[in-house]
N, C-alpha and C positions, 0 to 999 in steps of 0.2 A: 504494500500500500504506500510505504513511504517514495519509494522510487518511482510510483508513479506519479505521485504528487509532484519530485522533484521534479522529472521529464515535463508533467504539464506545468509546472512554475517556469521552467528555460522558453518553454514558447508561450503564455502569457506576460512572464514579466518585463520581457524589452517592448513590449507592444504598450505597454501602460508606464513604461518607465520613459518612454516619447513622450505619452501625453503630458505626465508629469513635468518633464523638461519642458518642454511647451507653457506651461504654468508658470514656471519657474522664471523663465526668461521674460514672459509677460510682465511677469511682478518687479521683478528689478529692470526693466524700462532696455532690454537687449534688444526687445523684438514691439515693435509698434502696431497700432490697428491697425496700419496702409499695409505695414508688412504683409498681415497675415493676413487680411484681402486680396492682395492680390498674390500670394501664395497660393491660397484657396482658388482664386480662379484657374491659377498657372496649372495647379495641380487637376482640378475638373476638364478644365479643358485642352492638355498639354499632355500632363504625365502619366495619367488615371488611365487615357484613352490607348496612349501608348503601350503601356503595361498589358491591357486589355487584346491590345492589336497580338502582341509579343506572344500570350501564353493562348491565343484562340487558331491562330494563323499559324501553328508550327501543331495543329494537334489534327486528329484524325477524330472530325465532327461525328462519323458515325458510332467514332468511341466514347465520345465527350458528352453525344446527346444522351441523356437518359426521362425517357417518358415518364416513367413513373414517380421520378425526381419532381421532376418540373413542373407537370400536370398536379402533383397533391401539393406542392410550394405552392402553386396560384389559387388553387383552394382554400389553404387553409389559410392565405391573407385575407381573401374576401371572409373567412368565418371569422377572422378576428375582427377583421372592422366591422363588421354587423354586430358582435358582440362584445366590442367599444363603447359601442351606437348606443346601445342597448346602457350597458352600464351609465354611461353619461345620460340620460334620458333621468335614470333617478338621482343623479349628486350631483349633478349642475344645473342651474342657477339662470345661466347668459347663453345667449351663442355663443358668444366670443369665448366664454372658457370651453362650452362643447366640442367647438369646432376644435379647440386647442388640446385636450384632453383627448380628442378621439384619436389626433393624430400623433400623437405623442404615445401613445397604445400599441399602434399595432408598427409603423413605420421605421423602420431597423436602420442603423449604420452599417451594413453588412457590406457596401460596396469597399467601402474601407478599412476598420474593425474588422469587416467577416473574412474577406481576401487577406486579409493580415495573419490572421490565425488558422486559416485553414491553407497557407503556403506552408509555415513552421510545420503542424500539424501533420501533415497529410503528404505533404509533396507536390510538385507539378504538375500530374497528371491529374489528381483532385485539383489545382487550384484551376487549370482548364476547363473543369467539368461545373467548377464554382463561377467562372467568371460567362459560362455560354448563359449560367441559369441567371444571371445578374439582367441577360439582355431582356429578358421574358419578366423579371421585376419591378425591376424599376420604371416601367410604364404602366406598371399598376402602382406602384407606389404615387406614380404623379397623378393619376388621374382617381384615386379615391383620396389622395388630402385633398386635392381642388373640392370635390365632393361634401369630403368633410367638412371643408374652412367655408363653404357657401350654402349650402342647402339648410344651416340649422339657421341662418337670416332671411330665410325663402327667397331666396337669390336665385335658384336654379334657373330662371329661365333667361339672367343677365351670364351667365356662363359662356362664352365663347368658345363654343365646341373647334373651328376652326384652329383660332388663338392657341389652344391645347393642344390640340393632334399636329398643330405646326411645332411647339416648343420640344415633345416629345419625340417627333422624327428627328427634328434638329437636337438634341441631345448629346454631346460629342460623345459620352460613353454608349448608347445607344450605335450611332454611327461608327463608332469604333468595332464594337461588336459584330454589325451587319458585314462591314467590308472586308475583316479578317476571316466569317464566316465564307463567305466566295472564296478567298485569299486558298484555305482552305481544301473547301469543296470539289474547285478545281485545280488545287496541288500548285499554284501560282509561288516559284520563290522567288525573292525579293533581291537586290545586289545584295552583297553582305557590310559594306559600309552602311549601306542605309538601316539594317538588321541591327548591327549594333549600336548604333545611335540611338536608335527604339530602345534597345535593351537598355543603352543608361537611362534614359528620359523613366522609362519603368521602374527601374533600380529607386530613384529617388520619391518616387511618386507615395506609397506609404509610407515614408518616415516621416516625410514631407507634410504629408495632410494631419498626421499621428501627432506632430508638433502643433498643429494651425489648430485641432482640436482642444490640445492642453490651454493654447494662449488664446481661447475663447471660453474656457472652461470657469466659472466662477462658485468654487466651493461654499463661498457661503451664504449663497442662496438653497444650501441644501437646511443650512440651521432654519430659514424664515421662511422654508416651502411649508404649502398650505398641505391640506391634507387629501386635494384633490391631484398634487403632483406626486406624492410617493402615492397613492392606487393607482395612476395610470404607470408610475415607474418599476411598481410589481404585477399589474399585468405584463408589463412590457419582457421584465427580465426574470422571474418568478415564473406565473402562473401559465403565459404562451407557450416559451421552449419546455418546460415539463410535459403542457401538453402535446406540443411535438413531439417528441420523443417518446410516450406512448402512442401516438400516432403512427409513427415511423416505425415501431417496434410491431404495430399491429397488421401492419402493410407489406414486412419483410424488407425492411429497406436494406442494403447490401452496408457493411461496417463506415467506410467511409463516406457514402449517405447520406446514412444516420446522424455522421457525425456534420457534414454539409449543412442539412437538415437542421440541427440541435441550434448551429451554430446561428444559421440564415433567421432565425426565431430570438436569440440569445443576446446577440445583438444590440447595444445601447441606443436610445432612439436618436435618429439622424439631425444631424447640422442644420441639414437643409428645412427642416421643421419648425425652428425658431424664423429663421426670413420668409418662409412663405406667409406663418400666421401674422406677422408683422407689417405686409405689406400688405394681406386681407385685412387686414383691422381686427384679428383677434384678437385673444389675450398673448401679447407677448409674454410677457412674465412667464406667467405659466409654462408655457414651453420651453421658455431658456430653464427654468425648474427643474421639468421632467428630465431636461439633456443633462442636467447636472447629475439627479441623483441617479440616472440609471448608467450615465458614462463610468460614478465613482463607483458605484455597487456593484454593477456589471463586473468588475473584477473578481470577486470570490464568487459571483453566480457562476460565471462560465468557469471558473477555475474548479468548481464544487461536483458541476454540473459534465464537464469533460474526465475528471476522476474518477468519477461514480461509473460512466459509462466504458472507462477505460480498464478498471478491476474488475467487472462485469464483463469485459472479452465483449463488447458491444460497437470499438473503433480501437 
């Protein structure tokens, strides 16, 4: 048990010992908002994409696709945001905290957090098989927070269905993912100058955003979070991935998966969570809340949660 523990402390704690640095340099004035703005951007739509291009585009899609992966991830997001929905209906109060509460529930940092742990974890060949199912999420993730942050002000019909389905095809990780699938598909290599240049732009890209996380991180907003940001921070990192993973367990999911699976649920809720409800007019607060407590606590859930399923012969 102890050695397992160890093995998963060597690939959780550089992943949280970034963020922390991140924090660190925040606080003694190393690293400025502009920095990590446009860090943040550099990395969404530079490094993030790259990386994506690197481990999709060198992999044999017929390997990497798995149906039954993919197909019960997009299920079981739509079950939790309905059963977000649902919870917020009775402990909220506004829209604006609804809408902020819903989406702070179910919407994962898994393109970066998740990819982070499940490289260490798993290996490259998982992290391929992690980064095709990224393509098939994250446009459900954009299009049920739209959802979320508008329909609890009966807004749905000022929704800009175009405006949406434009942002989401334009989506550089999206785009990333579609063109290394072709890349791919039809066995296309690339010069090898250009291959490595990818490869470093990749190489930096999670430590990169790992850091931009930390220095946007504000702990203590976990002491004066209400008590409608730790329930959506234990649905989020608690009560989802447990029941993923009975899910996954009941589906026969293949070990690393499971472990895919555990992770894509586990997940502290995303960056992107606090700027969408911000510029919707919801409760910001609350959201930069939830991203607090489930980025900090997240650390022993997944560490708890990868242990348990690792002495169990489960990943």
């Amino acid at each position: 048990m102890i050695s397992i523990l160890l093995f998963t402390m060597e690939i959780i704690a550089p992943i949280f010992l970034l963020i922390l640095l991140g924090s660190a340099l925040q606080k003694t004035n190393l690293v400025s908002e502009t920095f990590v703005k446009q860090s943040s951007n550099f990395v969404f739509n530079v490094s993030l994409p790259a990386l994506i291009f690197v481990k999709l585009s060198n992999v044999a899609i017929s390997e990497a696709f798995d149906a039954k992966l993919i197909v019960s991830s997009m299920l079981l997001v739509i079950v939790y945001f309905l059963f977000s929905w649902g919870v917020s209906s009775f402990l909220t109060k506004t829209p604006e905290d609804q809408g902020s509460f819903i989406q702070g529930s179910f919407r994962s940092n898994y393109a970066i957090v998740g990819l982070a742990i499940i490289s260490g974890m798993f290996g490259e060949e998982s992290l391929g098989k992690a980064a095709l199912l990224l393509a098939f999420i994250m446009p459900m993730y954009n299009i049920l927070a739209v959802v979320a942050l508008t329909v609890p002000f009966h807004k749905e019909n000022n929704i800009k269905l175009d405006k949406m389905l434009k942002d989401i095809l334009t989506n550089p990780l999206i785009v990333a993912a579609m063109v290394s699938i072709l890349f791919s598909i039809f066995e296309i290599r690339v010069w090898t100058f250009f291959e490595k240049t990818m490869n470093y732009l990749g190489i930096i890209a999670l430590p990169l955003a790992l850091i931009g996380i930390g220095a946007t991180l504000k702990v203590d907003r976990i002491i004066k979070a209400s008590t409608l940001a730790f329930t959506s921070s234990f649905l989020k990192i608690v009560l989802f991935p447990l029941a993923a993973v009975l899910i996954g367990l009941s589906i026969n999911l293949s070990d690393s998966d499971l472990g895919i699976f555990f992770i894509l649920f586990a997940t502290p809720t995303a960056i992107a969570s606090f700027v969408m409800a911000d510029a919707m007019k919801c409760n910001s607060k609350l959201a930069g809340d939830i991203i607090a407590i489930s980025t900090v606590l997240s650390v022993f859930t997944i560490t708890i949660g990868l242990v348990v399923l690792k002495y169990f012969g489960y990943v």
